[in-house]
N, C-alpha and C positions, 0 to 999 in steps of 0.2 A: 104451932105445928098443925093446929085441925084447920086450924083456915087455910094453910097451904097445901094440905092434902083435896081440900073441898074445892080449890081452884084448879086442882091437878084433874080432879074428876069432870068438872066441864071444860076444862079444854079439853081434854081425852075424849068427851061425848061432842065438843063442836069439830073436832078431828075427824071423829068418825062420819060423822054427820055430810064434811068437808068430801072425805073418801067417795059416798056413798052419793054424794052429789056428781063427783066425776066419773066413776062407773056408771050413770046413769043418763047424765045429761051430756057429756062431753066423751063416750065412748073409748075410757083410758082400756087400754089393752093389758093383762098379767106385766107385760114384760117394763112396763114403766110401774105398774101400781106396786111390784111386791118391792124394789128399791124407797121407791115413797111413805107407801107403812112404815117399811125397813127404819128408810131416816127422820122419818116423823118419829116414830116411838123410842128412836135412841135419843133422839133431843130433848123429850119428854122425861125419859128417866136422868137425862145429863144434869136437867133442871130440876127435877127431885131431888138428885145426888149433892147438890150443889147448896141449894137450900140447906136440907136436912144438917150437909154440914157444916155450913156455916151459923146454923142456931146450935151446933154442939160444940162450936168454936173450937173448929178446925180449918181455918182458911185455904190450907196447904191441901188437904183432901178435896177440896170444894173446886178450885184450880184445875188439879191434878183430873178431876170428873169434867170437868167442862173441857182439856184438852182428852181428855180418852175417849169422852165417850161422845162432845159435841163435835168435834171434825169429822165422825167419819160419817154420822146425821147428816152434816150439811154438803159432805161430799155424796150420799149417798141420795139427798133431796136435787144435786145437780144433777150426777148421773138421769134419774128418774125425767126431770123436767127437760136434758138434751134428747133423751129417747124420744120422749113423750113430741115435742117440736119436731122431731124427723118424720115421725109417722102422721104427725097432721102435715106438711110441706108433701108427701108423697100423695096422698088424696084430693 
């Protein structure tokens, strides 16, 4: 469980990292970044959720968190990434 937690925190910091590289070099605008945090940090916890329960041996929870909380992460990582292509195509 520590070493899951310890991999949870550097990807969380090459996330951020990731973020902080697009606000800066690739000029993402609010209206793409906050969907991207958005579904970045729900997949992150989808992926804690999921773990966590599957080492207290609960499979059915572990499931249950990856359909709750990882679709609307990767729906919410596409919104963010269709925005983000429209506003570089109009430039």
């Amino acid at each position: 469980m520590d070493l899951m937690w310890f991999l949870l925190g550097f990807v969380s910091a090459f996330v951020c990292m990731g973020i902080y590289h697009l606000i800066v070099r690739c000029k993402i605008s609010w209206k793409s970044l906050v969907p991207a945090a958005s579904g970045v940090s729900l997949l992150l916890f989808a992926v804690a959720w999921s773990v966590s329960s599957v080492l207290e041996k609960e499979p059915q929870a572990a499931s249950m968190g990856m359909i709750v909380f990882g679709i609307p992460g990767i729906i919410l990582m596409l919104i963010a990434w269709r925005v983000f292509n429209s506003e570089t195509k109009r430039v």
